[in-house]
PLY file of the C-alpha trace (Angstrom):
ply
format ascii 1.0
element vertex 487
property float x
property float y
property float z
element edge 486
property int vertex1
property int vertex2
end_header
-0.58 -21.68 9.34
-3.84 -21.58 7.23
-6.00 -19.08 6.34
-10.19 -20.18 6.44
-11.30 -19.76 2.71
-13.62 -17.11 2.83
-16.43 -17.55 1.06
-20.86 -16.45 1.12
-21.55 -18.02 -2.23
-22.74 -17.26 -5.45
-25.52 -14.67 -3.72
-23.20 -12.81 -2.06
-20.67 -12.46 -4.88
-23.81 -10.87 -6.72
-24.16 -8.55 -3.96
-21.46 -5.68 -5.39
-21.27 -7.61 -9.12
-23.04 -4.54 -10.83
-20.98 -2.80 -13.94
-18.19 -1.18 -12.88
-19.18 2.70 -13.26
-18.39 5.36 -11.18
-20.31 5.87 -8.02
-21.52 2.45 -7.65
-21.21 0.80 -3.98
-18.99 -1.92 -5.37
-16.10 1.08 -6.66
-16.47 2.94 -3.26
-15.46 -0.36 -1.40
-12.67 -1.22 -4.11
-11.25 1.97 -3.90
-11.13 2.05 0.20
-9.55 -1.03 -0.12
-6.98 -0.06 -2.05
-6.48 3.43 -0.58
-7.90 3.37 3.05
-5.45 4.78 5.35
-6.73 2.89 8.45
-6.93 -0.33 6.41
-3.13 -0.05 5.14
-1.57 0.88 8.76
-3.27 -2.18 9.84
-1.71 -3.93 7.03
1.75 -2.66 8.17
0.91 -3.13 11.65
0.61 -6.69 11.05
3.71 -7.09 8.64
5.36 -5.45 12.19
3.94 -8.55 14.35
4.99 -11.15 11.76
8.82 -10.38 12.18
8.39 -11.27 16.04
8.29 -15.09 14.84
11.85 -14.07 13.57
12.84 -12.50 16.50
11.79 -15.12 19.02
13.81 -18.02 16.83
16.83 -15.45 16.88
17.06 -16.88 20.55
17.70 -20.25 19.46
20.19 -19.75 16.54
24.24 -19.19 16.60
25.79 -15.83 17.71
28.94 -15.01 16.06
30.91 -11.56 17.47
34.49 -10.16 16.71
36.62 -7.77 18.26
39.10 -5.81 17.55
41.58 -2.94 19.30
44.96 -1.30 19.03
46.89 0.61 21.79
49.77 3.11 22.42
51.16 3.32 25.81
52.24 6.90 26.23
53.20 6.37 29.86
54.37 3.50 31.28
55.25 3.19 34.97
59.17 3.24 35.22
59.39 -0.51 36.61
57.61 -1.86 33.85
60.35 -3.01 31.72
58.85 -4.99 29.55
55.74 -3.43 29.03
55.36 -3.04 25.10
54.92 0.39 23.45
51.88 -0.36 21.57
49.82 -3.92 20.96
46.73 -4.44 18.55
44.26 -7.02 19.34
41.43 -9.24 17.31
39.23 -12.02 18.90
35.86 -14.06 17.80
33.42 -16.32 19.40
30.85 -18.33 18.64
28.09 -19.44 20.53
25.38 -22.01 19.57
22.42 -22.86 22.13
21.31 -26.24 22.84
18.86 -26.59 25.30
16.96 -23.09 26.78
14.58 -25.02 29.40
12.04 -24.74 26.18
11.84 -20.93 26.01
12.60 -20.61 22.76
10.35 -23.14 21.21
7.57 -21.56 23.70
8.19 -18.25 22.70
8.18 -19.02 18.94
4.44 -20.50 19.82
3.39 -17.57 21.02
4.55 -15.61 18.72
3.00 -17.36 15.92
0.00 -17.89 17.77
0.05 -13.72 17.58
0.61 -13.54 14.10
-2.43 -15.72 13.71
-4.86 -13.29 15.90
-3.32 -10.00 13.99
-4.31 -11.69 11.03
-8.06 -11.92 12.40
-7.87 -8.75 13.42
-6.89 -6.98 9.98
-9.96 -9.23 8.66
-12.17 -7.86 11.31
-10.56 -3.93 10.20
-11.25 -4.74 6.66
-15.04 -5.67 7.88
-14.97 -2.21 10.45
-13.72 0.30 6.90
-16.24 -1.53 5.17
-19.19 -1.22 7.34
-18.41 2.33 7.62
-17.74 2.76 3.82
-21.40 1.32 3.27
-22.85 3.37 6.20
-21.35 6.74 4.54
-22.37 5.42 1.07
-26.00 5.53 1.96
-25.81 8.92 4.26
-24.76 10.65 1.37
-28.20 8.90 -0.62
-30.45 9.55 1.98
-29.20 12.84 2.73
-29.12 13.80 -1.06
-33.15 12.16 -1.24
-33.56 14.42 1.87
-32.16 17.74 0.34
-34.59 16.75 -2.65
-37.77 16.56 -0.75
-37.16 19.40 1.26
-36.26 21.83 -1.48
-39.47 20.60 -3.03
-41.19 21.45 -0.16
-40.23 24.78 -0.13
-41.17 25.10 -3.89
-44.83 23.58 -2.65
-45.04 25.85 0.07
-43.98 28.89 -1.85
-46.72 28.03 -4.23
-49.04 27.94 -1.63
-48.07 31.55 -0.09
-48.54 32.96 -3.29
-51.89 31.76 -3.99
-53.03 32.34 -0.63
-51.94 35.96 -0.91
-54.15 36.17 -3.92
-56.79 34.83 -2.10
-56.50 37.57 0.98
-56.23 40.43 -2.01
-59.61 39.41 -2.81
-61.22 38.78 0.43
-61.39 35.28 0.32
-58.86 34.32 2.89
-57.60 36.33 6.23
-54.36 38.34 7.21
-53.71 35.04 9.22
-54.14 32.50 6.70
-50.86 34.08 5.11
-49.05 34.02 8.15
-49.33 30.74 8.63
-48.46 30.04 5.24
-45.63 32.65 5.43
-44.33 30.86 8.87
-44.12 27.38 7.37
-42.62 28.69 4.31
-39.54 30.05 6.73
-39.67 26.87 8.89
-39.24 24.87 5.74
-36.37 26.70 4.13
-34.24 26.51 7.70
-34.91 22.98 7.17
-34.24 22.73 3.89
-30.47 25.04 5.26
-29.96 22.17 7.61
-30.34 19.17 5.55
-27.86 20.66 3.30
-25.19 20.96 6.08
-25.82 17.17 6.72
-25.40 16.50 2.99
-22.03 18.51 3.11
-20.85 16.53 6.18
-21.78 12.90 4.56
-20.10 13.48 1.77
-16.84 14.56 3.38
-16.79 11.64 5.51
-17.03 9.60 2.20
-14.12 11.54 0.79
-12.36 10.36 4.24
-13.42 7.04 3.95
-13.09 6.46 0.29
-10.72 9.07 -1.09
-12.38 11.09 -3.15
-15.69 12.95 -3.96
-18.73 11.51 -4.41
-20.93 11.81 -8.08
-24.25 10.91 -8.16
-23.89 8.07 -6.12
-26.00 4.46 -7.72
-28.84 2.97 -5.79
-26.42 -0.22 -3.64
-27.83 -3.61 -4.79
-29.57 -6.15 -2.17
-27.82 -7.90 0.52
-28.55 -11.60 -0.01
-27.88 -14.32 2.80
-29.14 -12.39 5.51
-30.04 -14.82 8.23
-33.84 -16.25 9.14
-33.36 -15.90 12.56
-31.02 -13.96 15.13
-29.96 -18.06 16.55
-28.98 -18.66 13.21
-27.20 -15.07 12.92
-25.08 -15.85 16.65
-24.23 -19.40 15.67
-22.49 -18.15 12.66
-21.23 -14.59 14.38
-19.57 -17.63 16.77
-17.74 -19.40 14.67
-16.25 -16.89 11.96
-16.44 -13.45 13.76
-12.80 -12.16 13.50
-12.34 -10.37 16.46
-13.73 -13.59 18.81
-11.33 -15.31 16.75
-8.24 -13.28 17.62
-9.33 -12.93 21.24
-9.34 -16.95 21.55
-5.86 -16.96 19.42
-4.75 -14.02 22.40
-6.11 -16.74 24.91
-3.43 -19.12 23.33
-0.53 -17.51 23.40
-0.65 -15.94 26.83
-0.56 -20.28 27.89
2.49 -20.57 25.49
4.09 -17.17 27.86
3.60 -19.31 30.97
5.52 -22.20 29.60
8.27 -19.41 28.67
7.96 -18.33 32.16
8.64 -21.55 33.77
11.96 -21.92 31.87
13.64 -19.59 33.84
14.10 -22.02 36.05
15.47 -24.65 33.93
19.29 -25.43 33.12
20.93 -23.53 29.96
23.29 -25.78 27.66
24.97 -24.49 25.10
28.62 -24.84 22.99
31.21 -22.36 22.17
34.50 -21.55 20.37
36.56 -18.49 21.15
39.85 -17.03 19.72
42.24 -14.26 20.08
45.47 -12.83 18.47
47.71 -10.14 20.12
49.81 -8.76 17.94
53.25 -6.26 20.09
54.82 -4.80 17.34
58.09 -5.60 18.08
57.68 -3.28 21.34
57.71 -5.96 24.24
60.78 -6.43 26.33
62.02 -3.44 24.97
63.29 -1.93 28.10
65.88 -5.08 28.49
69.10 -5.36 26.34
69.40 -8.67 25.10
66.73 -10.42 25.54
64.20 -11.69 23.00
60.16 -11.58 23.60
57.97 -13.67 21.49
55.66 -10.76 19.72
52.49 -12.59 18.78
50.62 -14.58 20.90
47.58 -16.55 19.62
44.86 -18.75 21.72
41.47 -21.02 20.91
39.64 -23.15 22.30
36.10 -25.05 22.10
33.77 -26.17 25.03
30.30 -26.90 25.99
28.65 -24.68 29.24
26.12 -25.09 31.12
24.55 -23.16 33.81
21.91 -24.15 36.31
20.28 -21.13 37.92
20.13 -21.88 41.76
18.39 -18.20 43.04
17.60 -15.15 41.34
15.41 -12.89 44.25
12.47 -14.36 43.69
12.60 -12.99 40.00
10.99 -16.57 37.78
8.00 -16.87 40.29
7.45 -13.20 39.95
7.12 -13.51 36.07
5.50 -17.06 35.95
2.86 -15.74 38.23
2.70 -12.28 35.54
2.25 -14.57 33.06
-0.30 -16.32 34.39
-1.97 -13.19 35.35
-2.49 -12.12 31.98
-3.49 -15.58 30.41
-6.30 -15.51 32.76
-6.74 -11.68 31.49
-6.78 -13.18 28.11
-9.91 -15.42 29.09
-11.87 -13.17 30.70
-11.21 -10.68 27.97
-11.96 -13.73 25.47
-15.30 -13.73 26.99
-16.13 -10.10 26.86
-15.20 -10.41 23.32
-17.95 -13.00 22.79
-20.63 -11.24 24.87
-20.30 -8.44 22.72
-20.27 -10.24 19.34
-23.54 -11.84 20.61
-24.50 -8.79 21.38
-23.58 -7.06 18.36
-25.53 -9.81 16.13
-28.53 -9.79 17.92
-28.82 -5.84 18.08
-27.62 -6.21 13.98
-30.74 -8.33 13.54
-33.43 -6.93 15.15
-32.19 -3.09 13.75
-32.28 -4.90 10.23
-35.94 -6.26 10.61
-37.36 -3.52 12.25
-35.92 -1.01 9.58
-37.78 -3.71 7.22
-41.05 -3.08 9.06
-40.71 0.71 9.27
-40.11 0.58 5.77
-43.20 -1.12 5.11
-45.17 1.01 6.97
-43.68 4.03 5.63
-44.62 3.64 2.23
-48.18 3.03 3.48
-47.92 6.49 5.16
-46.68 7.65 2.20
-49.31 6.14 0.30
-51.86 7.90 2.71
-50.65 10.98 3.17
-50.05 11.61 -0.68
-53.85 10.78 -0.65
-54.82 12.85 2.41
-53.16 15.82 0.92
-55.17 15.57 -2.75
-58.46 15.39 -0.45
-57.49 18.56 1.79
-56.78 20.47 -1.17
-60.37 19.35 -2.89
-62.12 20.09 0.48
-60.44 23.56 0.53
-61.31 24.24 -2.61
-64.97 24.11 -1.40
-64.29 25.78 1.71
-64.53 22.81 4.50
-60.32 22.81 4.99
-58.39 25.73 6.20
-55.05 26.56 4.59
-53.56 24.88 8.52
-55.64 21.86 7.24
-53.30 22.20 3.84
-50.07 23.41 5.40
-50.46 19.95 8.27
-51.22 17.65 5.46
-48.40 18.81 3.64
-45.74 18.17 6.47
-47.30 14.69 7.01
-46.42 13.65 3.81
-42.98 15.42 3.57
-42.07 13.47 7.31
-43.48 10.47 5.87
-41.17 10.46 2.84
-37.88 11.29 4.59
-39.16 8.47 7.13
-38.93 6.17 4.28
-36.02 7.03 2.93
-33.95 6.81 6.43
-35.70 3.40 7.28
-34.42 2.44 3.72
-30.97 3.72 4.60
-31.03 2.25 7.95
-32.17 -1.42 6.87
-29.32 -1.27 4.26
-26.92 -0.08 7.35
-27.92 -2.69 9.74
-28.08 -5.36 6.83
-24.49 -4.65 6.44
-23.71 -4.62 10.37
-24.96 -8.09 10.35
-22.99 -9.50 7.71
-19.56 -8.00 8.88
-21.07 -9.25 12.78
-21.24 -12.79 10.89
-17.73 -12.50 9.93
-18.83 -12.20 6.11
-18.29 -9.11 5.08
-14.51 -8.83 4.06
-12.94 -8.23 0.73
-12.96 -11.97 -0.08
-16.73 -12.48 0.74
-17.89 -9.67 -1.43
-15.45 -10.32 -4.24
-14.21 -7.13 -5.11
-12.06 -6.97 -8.09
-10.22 -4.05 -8.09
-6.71 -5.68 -8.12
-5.24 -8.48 -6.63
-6.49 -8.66 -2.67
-3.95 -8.37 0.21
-2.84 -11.84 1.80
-1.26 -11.22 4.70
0.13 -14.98 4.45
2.62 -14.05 1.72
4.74 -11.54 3.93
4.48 -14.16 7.11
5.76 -16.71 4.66
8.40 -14.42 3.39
9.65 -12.97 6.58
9.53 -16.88 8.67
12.80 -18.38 7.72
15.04 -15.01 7.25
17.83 -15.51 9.53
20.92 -13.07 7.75
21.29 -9.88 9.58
21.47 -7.56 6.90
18.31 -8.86 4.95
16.21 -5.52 5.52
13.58 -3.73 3.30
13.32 -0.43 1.81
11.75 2.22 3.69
8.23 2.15 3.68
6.26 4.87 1.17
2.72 5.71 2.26
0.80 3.31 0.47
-3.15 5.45 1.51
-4.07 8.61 -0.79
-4.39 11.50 0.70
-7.51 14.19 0.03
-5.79 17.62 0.14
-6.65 18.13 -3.24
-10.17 17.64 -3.04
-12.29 20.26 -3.49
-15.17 21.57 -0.35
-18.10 19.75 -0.88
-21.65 21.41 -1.72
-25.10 20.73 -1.42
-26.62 22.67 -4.73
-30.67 22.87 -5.08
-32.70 24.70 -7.57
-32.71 28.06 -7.13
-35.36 28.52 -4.57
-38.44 30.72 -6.18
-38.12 34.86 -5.83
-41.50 36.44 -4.58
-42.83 39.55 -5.92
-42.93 42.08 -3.04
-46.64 43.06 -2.18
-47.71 45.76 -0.53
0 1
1 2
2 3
3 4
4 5
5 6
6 7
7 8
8 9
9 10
10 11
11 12
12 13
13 14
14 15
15 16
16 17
17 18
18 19
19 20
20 21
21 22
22 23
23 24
24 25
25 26
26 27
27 28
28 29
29 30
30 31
31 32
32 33
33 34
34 35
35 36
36 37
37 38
38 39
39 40
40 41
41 42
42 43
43 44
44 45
45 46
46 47
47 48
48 49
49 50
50 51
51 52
52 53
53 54
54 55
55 56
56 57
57 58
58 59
59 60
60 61
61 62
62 63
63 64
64 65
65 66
66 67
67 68
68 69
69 70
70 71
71 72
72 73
73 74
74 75
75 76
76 77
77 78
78 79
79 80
80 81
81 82
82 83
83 84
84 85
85 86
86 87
87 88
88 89
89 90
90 91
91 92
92 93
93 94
94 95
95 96
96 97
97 98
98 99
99 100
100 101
101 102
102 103
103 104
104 105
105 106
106 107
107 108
108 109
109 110
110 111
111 112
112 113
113 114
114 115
115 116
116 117
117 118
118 119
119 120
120 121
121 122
122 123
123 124
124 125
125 126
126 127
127 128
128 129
129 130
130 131
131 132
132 133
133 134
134 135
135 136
136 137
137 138
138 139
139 140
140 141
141 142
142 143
143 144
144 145
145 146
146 147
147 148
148 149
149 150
150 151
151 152
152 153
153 154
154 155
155 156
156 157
157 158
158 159
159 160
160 161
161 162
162 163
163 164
164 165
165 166
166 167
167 168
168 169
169 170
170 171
171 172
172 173
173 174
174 175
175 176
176 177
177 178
178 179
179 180
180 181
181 182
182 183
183 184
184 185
185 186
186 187
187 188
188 189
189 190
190 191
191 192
192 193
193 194
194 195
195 196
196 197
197 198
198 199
199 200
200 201
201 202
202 203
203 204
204 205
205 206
206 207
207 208
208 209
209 210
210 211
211 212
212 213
213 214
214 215
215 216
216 217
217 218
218 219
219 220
220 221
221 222
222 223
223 224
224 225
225 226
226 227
227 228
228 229
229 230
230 231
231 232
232 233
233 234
234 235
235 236
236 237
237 238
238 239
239 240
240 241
241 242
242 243
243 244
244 245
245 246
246 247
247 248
248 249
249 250
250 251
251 252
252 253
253 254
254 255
255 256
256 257
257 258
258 259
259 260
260 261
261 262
262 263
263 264
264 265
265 266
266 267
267 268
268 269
269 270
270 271
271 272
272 273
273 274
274 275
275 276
276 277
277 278
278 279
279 280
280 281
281 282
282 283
283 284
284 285
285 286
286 287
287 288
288 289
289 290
290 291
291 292
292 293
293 294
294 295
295 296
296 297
297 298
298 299
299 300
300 301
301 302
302 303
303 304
304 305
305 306
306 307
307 308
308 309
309 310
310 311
311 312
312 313
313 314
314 315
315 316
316 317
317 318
318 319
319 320
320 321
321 322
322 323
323 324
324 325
325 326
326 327
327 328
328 329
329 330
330 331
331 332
332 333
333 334
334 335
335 336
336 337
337 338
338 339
339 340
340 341
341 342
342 343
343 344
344 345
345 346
346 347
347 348
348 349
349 350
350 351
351 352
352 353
353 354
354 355
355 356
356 357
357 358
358 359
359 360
360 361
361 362
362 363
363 364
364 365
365 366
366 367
367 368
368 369
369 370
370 371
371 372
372 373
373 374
374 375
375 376
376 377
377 378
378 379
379 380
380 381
381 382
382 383
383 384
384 385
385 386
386 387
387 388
388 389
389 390
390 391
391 392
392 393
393 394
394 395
395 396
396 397
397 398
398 399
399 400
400 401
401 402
402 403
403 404
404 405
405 406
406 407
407 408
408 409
409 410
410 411
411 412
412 413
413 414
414 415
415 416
416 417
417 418
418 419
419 420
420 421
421 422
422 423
423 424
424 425
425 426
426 427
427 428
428 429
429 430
430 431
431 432
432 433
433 434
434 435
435 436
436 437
437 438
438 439
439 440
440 441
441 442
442 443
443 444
444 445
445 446
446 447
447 448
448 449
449 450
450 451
451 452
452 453
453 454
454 455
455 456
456 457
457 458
458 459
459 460
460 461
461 462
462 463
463 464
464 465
465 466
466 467
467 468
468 469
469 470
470 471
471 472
472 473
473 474
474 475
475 476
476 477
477 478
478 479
479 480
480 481
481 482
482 483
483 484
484 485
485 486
């Protein structure tokens, strides 16, 4: 078998090249690759389907058994007289196939054909952690830019309480211009409560993802490659999405399980050699003076058998007819993998370009509403805007900015989506370096030919770190301003 080289050029190797620091996206990926529970039980789930290649040629190789007894006759009926006191026995056979109908060699496809789709769909795990890794990545930076904004919103609007308080002390404003100040004040700090809890939850779903906290996590770098159009995005989705590719591998075998069907029907040839040694102890013929019994006995013999099966109840049509039951399962299940691949890409696309767009537009918003704001504060200084003219103008400007910094996050998200919907966005596409990468070709390779029963591996150690040790994530701010009570 072959593995595709898995490549996206030099662009894409730039995508997570940055300095290695902590924080960066490149280390968060690295270090879910490395320590990624779901990722590694995938990798032992497929090291689990490459031994069935060694099961199914079991089926075709020689069987060797031995026997062996020994046996005291308490009681022996009283006209037995020459039944012996005791007798030990040892026998062996060997038994080497030679024809099967073609189950063997049918079986052995399929189950290679199977190691091939597991293999696709580890790749299309690695893409699924991945995607997720990035996704968590930039929760925790919007969430963080979020906290930001709103705690300096609070600051702004505490400002603005305390100056509009002066301002009623003195006549200049009403009892209700404070209120409304006051009310948005409160509204913004239950906001400001909530976006925390969101922080707190993105960053424990990084440590879940990734293993351990998150710092001050690095702005991610750009994701080149991205396609022109969402034709150009399916065509390639098509060709190297992983999961299509298992399903069609899935498709294969389930034709190689109706060829092992049909063999049930077919002759069985195979060769043999037997032996046996009985061993009396001197106790046969005991019972008869005079006489002498010969105390050993020892038989062999070779052959060649074959069997023809004539009528089994029905039994092979039942199981070719299962068989082919499930390969057309595998088709239409083949299919339902594609529709949702195209699916998949398409939604990828448009969610990446029109995150680009709302981006666009919210920095013009931004823009605007920075400016608005300036000129509603100038106005009210002269008296033609009303602190609600103030307080409005300052919530535009705070929605616009946490609208730009989701779009931002989402772009990056759906960017992402794309590539791993592409079947580019694995380990080997985005070159990670943090140790050798995980070929799950080496262990097939290893595992193919082994044939002696005793030719086991050590017990398994959990290879994924676990996050008991962590400590409970925060969400600190600046300590929010203390008013001086008024009366």
């Amino acid at each position: 078998m072959t593995r595709r080289s898995l490549f996206l050029g030099t662009a894409i190797v730039a995508l997570l090249s940055a300095p290695v620091q902590a924080d960066t996206l490149r280390d968060a990926l690295e270090s879910a690759y490395q320590t990624n529970p779901t990722l590694s039980g995938a990798r032992a789930a497929q090291q689990a389907t490459d031994e069935s290649v060694a099961i199914a040629k079991a089926d075709g190789r020689p069987s060797a058994t031995t026997d062996f007894g020994f046996q005291e006759n308490f009681l022996r009926s009283a006209n037995s007289f020459t039944a012996p006191l005791r007798q030990s026995t040892a026998g062996g056979s060997i038994d080497v196939p030679i024809y099967s109908g073609g189950a063997v060699k049918n079986a052995i496809r399929a189950a290679r054909t199977r190691v091939e789709a597991g293999q696709y769909d580890l790749r299309a795990t690695e893409a699924s952690v991945f995607a997720n890794v990035v996704a968590t990545y930039m929760d925790v930076i919007r969430d963080s830019a979020i906290v930001k904004l709103n705690r300096a919103n609070v600051g702004v609007l505490s400002v603005n309480l305390d100056a509009t308080s002066d301002r009623f002390e003195i006549g200049d404003l009403t009892r209700t211009d404070v209120a409304q100040s006051e009310s948005r004040l409160e509204i913004a700090k239950s906001d400001l409560e909530t976006v925390r809890a969101s922080l707190i939850r993105s960053k424990e779903n990084y440590i879940a993802l990734v293993g351990h906290e998150p710092g001050d996590l690095e702005p991610p770098p750009p994701l080149p490659n991205l396609p022109e159009t969402p034709d150009q995005a399916v065509d390639i989705a098509l060709t190297y999405n992983p999961d299509l590719l298992a399903a069609k591998e899935r498709s294969d075998a389930a034709e190689f399980d109706i060829k092992t069907a049909r063999s049930a029907n077919k002759p069985r040839v195979s060769t043999y050699a037997e032996g046996r040694y009985l061993n009396f102890h001197g106790t046969l013929g005991g019972n008869i003076p005079g006489t002498t019994f010969i105390q050993e006995q020892s038989t062999a013999q070779v052959g060649i058998r074959a069997t023809m099966p004539i009528y089994q109840g029905g039994r092979p049509a039942a199981q070719i007819r299962q068989a082919q039951a499930r390969s057309g399962q595998a088709y239409e299940q083949q299919i339902a993998v594609e529709r949702d691949v195209i699916s998949q890409t398409r939604a990828a696309y448009s969610s990446w370009r029109a995150s680009e767009q709302v981006i666009q537009s919210s920095e013009r918003a931004v823009a605007a509403a920075s400016l608005s704001l300036e000129g509603v504060r100038a106005e009210n200084s002269v008296g033609n805007r009303t602190i609600l003219d103030i307080l409005n103008a300052e919530q535009e400007l705070l929605n616009a900015q946490v609208q730009l910094v989701t779009a931002r996050r989402n772009s990056y998200v759906a960017g992402f989506s794309l590539l791993a919907a592409m079947g580019r966005a694995e380990a080997r596409d985005l070159g990670l370096e943090g140790g050798p990468l995980y070929d799950p070709e080496v262990n097939y390779e290893r595992v193919d030919d082994m044939f002696y029963d005793y030719q086991s591996d050590p017990n398994p150690e959990p290879q994924a770190t676990r996050t008991v040790d962590t400590q409970a994530q925060k969400a600190e701010i600046d300590p929010l301003p203390v008013r001086p009570s008024r009366r």
